[in-house]
TORNUTI-129312 format. One line per field, with one value per residue: residue number from 1; residue in three letters; x, y, z of N, C-alpha, C in turn. Coordinates in Angstrom, 1 decimal. Layout:
N
resi = c(NUM;...)
resn = c(ALA;...)
n.X = c(X;...)
n.Y = c(Y;...)
n.Z = c(Z;...)
ca.X = c(X;...)
ca.Y = c(Y;...)
ca.Z = c(Z;...)
c.X = c(X;...)
c.Y = c(Y;...)
c.Z = c(Z;...)
This chain:
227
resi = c(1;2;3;4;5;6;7;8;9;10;11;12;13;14;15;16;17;18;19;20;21;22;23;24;25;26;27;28;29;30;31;32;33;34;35;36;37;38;39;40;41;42;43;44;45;46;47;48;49;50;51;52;53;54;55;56;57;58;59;60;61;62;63;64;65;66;67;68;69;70;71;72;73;74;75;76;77;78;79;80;81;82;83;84;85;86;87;88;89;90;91;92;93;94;95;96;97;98;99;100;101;102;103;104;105;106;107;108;109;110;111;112;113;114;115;116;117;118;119;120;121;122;123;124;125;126;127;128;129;130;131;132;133;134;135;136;137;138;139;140;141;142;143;144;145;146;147;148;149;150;151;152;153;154;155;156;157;158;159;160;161;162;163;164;165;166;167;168;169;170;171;172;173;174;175;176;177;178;179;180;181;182;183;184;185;186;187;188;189;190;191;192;193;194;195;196;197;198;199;200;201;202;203;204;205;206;207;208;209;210;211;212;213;214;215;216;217;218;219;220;221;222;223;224;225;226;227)
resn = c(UNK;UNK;UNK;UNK;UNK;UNK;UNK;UNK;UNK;UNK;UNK;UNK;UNK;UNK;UNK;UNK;UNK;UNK;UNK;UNK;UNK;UNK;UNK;UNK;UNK;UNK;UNK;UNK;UNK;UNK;UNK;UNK;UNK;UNK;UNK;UNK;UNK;UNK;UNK;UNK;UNK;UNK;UNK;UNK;UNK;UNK;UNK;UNK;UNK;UNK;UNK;UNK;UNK;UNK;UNK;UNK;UNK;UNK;UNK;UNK;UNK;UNK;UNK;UNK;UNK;UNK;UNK;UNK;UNK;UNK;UNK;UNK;UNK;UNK;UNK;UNK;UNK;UNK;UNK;UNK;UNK;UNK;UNK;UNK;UNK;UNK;UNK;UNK;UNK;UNK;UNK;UNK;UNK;UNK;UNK;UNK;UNK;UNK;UNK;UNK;UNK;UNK;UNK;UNK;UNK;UNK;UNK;UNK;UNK;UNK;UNK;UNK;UNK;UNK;UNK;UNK;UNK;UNK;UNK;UNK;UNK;UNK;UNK;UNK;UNK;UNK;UNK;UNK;UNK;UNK;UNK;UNK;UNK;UNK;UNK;UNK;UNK;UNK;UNK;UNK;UNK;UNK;UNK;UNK;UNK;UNK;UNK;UNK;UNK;UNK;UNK;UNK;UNK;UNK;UNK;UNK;UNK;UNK;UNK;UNK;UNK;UNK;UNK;UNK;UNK;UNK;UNK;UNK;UNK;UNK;UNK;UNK;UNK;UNK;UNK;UNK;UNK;UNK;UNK;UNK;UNK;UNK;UNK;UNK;UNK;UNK;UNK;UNK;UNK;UNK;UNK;UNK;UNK;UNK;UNK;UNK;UNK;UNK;UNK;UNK;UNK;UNK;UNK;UNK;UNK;UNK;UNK;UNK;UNK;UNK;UNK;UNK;UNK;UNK;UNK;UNK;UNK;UNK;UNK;UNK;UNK;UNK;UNK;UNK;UNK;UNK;UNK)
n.X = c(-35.0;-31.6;-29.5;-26.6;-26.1;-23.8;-20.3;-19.2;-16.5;-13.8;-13.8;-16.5;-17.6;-16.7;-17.6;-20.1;-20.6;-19.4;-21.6;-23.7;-23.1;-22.1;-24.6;-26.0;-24.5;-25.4;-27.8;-29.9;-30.3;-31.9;-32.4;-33.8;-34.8;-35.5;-33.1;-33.2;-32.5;-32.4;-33.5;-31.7;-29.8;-31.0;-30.9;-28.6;-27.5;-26.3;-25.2;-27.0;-25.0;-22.6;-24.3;-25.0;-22.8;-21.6;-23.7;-23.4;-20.5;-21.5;-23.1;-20.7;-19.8;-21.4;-23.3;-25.6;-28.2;-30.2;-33.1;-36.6;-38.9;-38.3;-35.7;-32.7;-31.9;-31.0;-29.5;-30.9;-32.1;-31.2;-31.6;-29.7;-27.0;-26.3;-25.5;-23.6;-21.9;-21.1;-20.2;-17.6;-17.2;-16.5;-14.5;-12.3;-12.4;-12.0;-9.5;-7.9;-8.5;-7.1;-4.2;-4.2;-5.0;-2.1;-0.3;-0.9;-0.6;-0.6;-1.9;-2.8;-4.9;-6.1;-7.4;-9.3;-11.1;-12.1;-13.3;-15.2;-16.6;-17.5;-19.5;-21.6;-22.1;-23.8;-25.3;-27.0;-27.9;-29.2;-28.5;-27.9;-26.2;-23.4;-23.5;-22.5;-20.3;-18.2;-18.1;-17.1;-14.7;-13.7;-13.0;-11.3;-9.1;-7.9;-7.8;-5.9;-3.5;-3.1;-0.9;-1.1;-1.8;-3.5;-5.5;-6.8;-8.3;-9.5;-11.4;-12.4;-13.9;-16.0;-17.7;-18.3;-20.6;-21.6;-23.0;-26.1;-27.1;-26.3;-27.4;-30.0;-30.0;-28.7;-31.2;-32.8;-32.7;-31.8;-34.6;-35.8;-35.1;-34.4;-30.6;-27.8;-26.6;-25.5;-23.4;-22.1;-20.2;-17.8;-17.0;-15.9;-13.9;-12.1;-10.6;-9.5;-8.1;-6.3;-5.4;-3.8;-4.7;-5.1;-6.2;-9.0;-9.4;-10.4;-12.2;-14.1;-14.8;-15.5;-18.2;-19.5;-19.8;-21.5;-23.7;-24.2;-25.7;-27.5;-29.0;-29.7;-30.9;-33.6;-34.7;-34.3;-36.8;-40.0;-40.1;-38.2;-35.8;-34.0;-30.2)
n.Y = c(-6.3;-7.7;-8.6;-10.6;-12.6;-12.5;-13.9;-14.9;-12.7;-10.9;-8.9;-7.6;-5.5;-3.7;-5.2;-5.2;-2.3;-2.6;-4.4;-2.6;0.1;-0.9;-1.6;0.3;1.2;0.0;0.6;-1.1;-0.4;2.3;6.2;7.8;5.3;3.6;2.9;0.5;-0.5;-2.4;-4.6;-4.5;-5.8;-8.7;-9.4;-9.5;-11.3;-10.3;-8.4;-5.7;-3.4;-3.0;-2.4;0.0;1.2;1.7;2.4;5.1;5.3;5.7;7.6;9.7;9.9;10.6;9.1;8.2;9.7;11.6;11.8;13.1;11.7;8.9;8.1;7.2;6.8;6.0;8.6;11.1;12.9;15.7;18.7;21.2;19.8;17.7;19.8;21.3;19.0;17.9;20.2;20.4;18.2;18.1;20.0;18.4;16.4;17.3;18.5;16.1;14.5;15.9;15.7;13.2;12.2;13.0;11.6;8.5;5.5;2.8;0.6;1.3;3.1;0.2;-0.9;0.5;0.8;-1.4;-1.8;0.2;-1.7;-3.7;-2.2;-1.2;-3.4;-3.9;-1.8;-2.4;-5.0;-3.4;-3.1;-1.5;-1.0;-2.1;-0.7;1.6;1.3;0.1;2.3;3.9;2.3;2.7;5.9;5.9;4.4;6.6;8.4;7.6;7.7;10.3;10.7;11.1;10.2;11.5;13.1;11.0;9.8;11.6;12.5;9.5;9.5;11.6;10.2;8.2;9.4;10.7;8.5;7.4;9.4;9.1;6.7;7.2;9.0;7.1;5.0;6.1;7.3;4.8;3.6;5.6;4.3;5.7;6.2;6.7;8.8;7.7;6.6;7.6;10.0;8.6;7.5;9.1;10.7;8.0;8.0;10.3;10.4;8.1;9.9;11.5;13.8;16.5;18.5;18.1;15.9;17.1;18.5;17.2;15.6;17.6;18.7;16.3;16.1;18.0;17.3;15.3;16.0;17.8;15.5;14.1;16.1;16.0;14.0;13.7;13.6;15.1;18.1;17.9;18.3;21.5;21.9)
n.Z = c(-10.1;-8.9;-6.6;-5.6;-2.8;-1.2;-0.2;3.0;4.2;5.8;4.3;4.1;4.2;2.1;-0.1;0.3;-0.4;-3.4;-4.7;-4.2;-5.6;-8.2;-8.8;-8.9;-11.2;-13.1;-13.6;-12.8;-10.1;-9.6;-10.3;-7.3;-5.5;-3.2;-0.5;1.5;4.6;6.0;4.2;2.0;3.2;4.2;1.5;0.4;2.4;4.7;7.6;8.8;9.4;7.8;5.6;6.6;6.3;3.6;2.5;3.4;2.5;-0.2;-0.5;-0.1;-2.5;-3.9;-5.3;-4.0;-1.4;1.4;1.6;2.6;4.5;3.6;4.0;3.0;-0.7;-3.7;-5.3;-6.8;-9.8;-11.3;-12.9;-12.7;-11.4;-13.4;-15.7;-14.4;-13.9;-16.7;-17.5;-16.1;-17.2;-20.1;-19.5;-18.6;-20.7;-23.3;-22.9;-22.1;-24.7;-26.4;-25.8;-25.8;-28.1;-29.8;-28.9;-28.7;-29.6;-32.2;-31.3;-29.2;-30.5;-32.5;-30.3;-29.3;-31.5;-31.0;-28.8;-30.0;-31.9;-29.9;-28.9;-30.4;-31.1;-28.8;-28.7;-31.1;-29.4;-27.8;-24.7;-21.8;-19.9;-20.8;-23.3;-22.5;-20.8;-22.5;-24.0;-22.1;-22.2;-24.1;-24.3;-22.2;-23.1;-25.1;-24.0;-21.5;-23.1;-22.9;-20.6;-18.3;-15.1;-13.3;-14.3;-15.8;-13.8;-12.6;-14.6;-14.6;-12.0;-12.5;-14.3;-12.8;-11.3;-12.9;-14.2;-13.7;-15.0;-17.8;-18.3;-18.2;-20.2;-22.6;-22.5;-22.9;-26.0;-27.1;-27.0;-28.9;-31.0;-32.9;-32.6;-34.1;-32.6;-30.9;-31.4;-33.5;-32.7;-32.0;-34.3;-35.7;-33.8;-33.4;-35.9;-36.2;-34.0;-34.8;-37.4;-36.0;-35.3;-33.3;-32.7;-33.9;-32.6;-30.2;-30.9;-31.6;-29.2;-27.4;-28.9;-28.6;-26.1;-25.5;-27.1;-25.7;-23.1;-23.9;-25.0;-22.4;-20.8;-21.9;-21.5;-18.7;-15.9;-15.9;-14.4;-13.3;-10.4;-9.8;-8.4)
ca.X = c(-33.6;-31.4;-28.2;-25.8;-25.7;-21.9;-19.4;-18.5;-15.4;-13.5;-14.4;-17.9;-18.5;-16.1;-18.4;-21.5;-20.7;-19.4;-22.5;-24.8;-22.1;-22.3;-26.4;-26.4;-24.1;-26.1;-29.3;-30.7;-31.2;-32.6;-32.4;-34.8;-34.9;-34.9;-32.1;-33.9;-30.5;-32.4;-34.0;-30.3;-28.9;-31.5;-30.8;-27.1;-26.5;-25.4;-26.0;-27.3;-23.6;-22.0;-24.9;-25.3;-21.1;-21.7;-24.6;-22.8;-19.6;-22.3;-23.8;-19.9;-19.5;-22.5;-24.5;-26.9;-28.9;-31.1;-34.9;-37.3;-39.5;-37.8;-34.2;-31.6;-32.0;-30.1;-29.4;-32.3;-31.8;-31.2;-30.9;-28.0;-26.4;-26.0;-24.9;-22.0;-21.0;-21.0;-19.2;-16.3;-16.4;-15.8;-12.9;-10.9;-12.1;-11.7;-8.1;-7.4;-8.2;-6.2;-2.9;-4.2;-4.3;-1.0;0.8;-1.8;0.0;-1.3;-2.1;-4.5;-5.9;-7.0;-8.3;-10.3;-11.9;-12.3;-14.5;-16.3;-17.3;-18.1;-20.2;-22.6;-23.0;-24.7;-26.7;-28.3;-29.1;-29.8;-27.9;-27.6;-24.9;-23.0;-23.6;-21.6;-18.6;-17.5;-18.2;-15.7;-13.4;-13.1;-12.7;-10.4;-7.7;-7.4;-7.1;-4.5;-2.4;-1.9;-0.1;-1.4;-3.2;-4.1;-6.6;-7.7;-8.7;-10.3;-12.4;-13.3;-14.6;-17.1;-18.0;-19.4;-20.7;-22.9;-23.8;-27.3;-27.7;-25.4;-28.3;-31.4;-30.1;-28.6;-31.9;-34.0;-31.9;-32.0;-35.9;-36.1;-34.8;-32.7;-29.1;-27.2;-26.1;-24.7;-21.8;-21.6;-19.0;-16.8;-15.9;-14.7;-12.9;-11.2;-10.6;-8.5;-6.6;-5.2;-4.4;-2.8;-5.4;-5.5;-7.6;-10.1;-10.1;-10.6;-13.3;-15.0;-14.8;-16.4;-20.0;-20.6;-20.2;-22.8;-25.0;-25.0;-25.8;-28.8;-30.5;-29.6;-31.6;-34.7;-34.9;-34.7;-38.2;-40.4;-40.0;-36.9;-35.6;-32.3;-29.9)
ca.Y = c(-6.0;-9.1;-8.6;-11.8;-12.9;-12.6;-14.7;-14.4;-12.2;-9.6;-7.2;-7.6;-3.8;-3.6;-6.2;-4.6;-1.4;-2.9;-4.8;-1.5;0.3;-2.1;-2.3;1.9;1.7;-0.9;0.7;-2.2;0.7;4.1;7.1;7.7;4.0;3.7;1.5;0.3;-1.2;-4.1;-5.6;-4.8;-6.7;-9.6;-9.5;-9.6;-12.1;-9.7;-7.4;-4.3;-2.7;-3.1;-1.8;1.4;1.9;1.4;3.8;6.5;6.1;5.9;9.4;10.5;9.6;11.0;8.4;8.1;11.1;11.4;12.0;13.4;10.7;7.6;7.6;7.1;7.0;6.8;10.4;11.5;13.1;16.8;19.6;22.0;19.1;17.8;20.9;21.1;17.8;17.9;21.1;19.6;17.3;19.2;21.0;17.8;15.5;18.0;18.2;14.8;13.4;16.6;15.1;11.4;12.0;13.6;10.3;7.3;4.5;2.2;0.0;1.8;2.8;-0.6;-1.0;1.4;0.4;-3.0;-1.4;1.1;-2.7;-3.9;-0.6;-1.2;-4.5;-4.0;-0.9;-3.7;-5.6;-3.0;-3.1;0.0;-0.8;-2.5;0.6;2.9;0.3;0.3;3.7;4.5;1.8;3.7;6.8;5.8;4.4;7.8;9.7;6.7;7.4;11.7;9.8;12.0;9.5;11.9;14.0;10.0;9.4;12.8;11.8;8.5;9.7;12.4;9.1;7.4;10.4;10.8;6.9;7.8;10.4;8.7;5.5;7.8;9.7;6.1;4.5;7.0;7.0;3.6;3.5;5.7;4.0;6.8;5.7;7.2;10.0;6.7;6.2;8.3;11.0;7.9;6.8;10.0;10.6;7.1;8.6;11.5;10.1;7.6;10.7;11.9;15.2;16.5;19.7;17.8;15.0;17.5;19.2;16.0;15.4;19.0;18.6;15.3;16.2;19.0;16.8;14.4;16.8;18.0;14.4;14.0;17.1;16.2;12.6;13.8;13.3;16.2;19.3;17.7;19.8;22.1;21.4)
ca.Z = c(-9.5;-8.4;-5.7;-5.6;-2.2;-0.9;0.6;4.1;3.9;6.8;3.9;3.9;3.8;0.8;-0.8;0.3;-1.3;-4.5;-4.9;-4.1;-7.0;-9.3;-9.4;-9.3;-12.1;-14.2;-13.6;-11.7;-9.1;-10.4;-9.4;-6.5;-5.2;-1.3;0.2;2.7;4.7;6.3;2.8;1.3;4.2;3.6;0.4;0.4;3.3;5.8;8.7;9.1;9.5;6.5;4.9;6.5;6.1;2.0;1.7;3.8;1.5;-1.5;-0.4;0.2;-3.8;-4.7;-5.6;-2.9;-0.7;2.2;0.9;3.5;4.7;2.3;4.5;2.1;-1.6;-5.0;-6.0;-8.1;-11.2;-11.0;-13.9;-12.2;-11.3;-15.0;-16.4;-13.8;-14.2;-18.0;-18.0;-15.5;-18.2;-21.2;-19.5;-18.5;-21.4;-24.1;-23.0;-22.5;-26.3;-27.4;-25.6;-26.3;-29.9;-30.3;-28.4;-28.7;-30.2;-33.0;-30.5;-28.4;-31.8;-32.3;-29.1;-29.6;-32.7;-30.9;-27.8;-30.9;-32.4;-28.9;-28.5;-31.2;-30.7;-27.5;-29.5;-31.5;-28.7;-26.2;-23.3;-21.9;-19.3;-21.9;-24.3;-21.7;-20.5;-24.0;-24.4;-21.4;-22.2;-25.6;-24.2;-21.1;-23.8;-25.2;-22.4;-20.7;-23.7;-22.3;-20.3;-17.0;-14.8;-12.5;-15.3;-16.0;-12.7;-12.1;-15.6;-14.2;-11.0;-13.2;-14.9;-11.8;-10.5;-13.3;-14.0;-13.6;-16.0;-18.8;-18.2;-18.5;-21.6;-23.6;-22.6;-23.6;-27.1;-27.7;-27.0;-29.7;-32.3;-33.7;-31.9;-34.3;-31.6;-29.5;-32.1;-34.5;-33.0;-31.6;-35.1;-35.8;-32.7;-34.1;-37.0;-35.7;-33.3;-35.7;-38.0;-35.0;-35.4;-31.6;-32.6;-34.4;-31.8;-29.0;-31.2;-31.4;-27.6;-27.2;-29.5;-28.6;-24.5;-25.4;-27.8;-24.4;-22.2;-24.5;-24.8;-21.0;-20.4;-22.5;-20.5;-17.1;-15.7;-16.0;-13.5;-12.5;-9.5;-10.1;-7.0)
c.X = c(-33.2;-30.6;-27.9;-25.6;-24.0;-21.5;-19.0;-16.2;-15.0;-13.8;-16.0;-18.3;-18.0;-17.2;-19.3;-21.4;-20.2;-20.5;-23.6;-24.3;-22.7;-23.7;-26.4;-25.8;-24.7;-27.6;-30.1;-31.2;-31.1;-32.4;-33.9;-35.2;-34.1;-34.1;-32.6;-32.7;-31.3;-32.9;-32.8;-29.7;-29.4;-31.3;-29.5;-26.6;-25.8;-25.9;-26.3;-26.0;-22.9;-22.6;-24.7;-23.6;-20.9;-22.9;-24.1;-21.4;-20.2;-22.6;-22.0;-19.4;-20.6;-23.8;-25.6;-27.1;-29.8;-32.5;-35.6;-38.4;-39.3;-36.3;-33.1;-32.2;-31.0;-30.1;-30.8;-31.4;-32.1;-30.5;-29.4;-26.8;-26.0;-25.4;-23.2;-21.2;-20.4;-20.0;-18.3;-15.4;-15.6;-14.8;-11.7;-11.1;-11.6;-9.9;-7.4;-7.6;-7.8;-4.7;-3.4;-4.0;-2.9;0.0;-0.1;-0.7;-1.3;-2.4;-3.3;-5.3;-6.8;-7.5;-9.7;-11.5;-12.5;-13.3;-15.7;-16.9;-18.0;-19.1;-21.6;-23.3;-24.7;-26.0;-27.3;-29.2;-29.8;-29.6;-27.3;-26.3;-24.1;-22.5;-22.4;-20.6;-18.2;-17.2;-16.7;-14.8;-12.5;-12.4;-11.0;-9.0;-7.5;-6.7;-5.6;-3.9;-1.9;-0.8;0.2;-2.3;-4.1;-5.8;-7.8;-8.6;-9.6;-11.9;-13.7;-14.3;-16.0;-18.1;-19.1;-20.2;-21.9;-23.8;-25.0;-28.1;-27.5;-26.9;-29.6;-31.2;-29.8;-30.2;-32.9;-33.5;-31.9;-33.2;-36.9;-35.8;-33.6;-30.8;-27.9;-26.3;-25.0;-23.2;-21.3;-19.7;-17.9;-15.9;-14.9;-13.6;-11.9;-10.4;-9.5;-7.8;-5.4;-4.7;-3.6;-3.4;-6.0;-6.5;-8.5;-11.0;-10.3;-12.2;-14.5;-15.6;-15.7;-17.8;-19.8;-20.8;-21.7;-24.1;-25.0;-25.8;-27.8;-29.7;-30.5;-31.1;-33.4;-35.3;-34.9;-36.7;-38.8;-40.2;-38.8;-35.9;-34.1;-31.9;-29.8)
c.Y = c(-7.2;-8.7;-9.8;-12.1;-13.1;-13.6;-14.5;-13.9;-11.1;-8.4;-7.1;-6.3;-3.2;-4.2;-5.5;-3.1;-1.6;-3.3;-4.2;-0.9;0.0;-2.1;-0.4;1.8;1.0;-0.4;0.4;-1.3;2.3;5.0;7.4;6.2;4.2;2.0;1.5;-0.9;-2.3;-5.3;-5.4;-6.1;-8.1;-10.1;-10.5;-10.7;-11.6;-9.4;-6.4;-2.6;-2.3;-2.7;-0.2;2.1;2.4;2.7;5.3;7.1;6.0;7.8;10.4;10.5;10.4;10.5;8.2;9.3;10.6;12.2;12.1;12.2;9.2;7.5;8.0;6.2;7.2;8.3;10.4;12.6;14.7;18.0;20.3;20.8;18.2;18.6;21.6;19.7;18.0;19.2;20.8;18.5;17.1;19.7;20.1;16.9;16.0;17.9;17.2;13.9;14.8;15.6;13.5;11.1;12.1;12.5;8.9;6.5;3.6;1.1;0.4;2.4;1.8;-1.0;-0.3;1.2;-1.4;-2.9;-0.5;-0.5;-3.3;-3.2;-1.0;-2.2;-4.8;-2.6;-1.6;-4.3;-4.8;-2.9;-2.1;0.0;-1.2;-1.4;1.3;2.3;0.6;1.6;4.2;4.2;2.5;4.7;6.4;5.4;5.4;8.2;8.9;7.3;9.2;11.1;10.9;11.3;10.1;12.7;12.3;9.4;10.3;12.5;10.4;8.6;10.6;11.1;8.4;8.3;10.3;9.8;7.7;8.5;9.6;7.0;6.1;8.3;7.9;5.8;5.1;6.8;5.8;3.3;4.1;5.9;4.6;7.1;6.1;8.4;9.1;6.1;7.1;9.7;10.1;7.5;8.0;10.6;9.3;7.4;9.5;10.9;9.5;8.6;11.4;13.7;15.5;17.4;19.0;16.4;15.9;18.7;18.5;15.5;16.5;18.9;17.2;15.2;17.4;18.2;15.9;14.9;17.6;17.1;14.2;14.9;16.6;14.4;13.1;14.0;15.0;16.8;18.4;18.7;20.3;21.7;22.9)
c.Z = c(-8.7;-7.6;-5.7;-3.8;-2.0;0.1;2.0;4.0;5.4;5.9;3.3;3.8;2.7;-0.4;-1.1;-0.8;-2.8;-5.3;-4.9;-5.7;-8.1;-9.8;-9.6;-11.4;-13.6;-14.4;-12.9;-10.6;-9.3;-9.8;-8.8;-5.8;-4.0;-1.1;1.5;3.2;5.3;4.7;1.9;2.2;4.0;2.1;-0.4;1.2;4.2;6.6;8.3;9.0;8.6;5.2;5.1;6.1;4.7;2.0;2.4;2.4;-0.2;-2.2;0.0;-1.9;-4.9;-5.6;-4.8;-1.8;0.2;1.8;2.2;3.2;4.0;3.4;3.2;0.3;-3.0;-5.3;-7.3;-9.0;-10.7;-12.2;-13.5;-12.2;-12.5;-15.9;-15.8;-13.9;-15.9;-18.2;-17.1;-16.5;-19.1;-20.9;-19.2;-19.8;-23.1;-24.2;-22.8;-24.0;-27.1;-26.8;-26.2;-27.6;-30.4;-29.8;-28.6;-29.9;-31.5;-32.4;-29.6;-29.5;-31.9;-31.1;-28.9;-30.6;-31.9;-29.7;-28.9;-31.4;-31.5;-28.8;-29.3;-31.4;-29.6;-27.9;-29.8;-30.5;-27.5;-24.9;-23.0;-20.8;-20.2;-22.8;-23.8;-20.8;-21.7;-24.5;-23.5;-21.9;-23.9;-25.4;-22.8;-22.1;-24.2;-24.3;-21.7;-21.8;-23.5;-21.6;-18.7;-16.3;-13.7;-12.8;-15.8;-15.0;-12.2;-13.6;-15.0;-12.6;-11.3;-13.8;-14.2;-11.2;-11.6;-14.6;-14.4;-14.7;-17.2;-19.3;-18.9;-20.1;-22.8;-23.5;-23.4;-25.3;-28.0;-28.1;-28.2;-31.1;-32.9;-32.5;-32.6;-33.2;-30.8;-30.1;-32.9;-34.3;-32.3;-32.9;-35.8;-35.3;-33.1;-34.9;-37.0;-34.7;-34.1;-36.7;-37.2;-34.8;-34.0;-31.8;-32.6;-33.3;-30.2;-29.5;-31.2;-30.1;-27.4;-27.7;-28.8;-26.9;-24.8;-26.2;-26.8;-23.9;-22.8;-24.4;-23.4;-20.4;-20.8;-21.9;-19.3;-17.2;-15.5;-14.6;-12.4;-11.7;-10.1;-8.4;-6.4)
């Protein structure tokens, strides 16, 4: 795990928590991984201050928790808390690629098809952040074309929230070979939007949040706690 040294800046606590972010959301720091704020701060080029302000609004985001005896900590991996995320998910993303189908332009079509080629690329080679940018930016053009940015913004916040999981389940997936699961219901969802078929692209959206949510489950680390 690397951190980039930052610039002197007045938003150095902006920074800091981008640069914490950023490594949650790539993996680089796992769930369960103590932020220990002076070896971030060393790390980073900073103080002590700017750290702890970033892991407070980490744990206000839900990425990071206080762990008995460890301090502060990435969010560890938690059954309950999977199954409520994933079903928050299903109830706004279901209804966002029903409207997104029924208005999506040709244009966000190909876009789409152009993050599903990106997508697979990075299957080949493995990159599991990679894997799940593409994956959003797939899905995020849908949904932008309801053309409700309030329901896209409520999406993208479920997104980062459950980072973590979305990492454990691709990785695990990729690891074993059979990755079919990691495209397969995007090119159908393709598929139907461009016929302009909202049921079928909101049916599509439905199984493959539950066929997540299954490999998600069977990756979390054994006797993983419910919350």
């Amino acid at each position: 795990m690397s951190l980039n040294r930052l610039e002197p800046s007045v938003l150095v606590a902006d920074q800091v928590f981008e640069a914490i972010h950023d490594a949650i959301m790539s993996g680089d720091l796992p769930a369960g991984h103590r932020l220990v704020i002076r070896d971030l701060a060393a790390e980073l080029g900073t103080s002590v201050m700017p750290v702890r302000e970033a892991i407070r609004r980490l744990e206000e985001a839900g990425l990071a928790e206080k762990a008995p005896y460890k301090g502060a900590v990435v969010k560890g991996l938690e059954l309950d808390e999977l199954l409520h995320i994933y079903d928050a998910r299903r109830l706004l993303e279901v209804e966002g690629a029903r409207l997104g189908a029924e208005r999506a332009t040709s244009a966000q079509v190909a876009r789409m098809r152009e993050e599903y080629d990106l997508m697979l690329g990075a299957i080949e080679d493995g990159r599991v952040a990679d894997v799940l940018d593409h994956d959003e930016a797939l899905l995020c053009t849908l949904y932008a074309a309801s053309a409700n940015p309030v329901l896209v913004d409520l999406i993208r916040g479920l997104w980062n929230r459950c980072r973590p999981y979305k990492i454990a389940g691709a990785r695990t997936t990729l690891e074993s070979g059979d990755t079919a699961a990691l495209f397969a219901y995007q090119l159908g969802l393709i598929d139907a939007v461009a016929r302009g078929d909202a049921l079928e692209a909101a049916r599509i959206t439905r199984d493959s949040l539950l066929d997540a949510t299954a490999r998600i489950r069977t990756a979390l680390p054994e006797g993983a706690p419910t919350a």
